[in-house]
C-alpha positions as CSV (number, residue, x, y, z in Angstrom):
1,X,-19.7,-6.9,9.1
2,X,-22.1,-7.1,11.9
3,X,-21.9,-4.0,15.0
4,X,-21.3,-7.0,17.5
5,X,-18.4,-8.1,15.6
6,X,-17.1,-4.7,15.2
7,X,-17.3,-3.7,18.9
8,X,-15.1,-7.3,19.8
9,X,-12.1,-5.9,17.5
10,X,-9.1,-4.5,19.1
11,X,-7.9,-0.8,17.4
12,X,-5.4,-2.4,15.1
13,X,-7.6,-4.8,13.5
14,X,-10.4,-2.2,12.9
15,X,-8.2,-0.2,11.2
16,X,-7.4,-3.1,8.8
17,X,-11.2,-3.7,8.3
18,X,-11.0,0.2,8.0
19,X,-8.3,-0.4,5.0
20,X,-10.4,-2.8,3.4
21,X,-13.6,-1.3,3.5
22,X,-12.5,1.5,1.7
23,X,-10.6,-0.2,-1.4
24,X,-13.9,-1.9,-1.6
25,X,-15.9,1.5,-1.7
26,X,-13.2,2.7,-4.0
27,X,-13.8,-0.2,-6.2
28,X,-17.4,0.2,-6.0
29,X,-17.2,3.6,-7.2
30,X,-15.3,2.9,-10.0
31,X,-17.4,0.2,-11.5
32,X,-20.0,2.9,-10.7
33,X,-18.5,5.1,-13.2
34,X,-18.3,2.3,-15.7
35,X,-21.9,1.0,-15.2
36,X,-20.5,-2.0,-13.9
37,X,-22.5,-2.2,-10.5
38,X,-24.6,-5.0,-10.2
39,X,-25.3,-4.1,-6.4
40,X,-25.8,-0.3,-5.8
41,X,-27.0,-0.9,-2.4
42,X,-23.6,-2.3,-1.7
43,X,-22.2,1.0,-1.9
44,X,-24.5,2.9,0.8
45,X,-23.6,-0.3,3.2
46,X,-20.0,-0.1,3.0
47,X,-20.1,3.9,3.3
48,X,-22.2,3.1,6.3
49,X,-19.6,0.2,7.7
50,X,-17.1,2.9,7.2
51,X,-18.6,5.1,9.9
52,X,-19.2,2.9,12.1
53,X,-15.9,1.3,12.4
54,X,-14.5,5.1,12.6
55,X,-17.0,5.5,15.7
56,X,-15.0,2.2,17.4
57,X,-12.1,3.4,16.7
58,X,-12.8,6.8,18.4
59,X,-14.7,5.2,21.6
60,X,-11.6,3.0,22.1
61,X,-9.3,5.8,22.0
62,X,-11.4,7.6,24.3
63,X,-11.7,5.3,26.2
64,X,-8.1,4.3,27.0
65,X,-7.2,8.0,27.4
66,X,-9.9,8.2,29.6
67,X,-8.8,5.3,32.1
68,X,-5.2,6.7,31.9
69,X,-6.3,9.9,33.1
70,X,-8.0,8.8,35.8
71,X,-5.2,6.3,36.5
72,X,-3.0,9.6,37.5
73,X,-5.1,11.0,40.2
């Protein structure tokens, strides 16, 4: 998936895409194993996808907790 499309998800549905990516890297590591792999690169772009959904994830959580905080004073 593209950043832009990443940063337009809510929480929920990154962590699906989350799930996702990681049966996929999971399955790409077993045919890895097997010599299976037709697309090795695949695996460094879904390891990257990875990470960058968990750094969404983290700036929305921040950010909410953040704006609640402030909400209080």
């Amino acid at each position: 998936m593209k950043t832009k499309e990443l940063k337009n998800l809510s929480v929920s549905q990154l962590e699906k895409e989350l799930a996702n990516f990681k049966k996929e890297k999971f399955n790409l590591r077993i045919q890895k194993m097997n010599s299976q792999i037709t697309n090795s690169a695949r695996i460094t772009i879904v390891r990257r996808t990875i990470a960058k959904i968990l750094t969404f994830i983290n700036q929305k959580k921040k950010e909410k907790w953040v704006k609640e905080f402030y909400k209080e004073k």
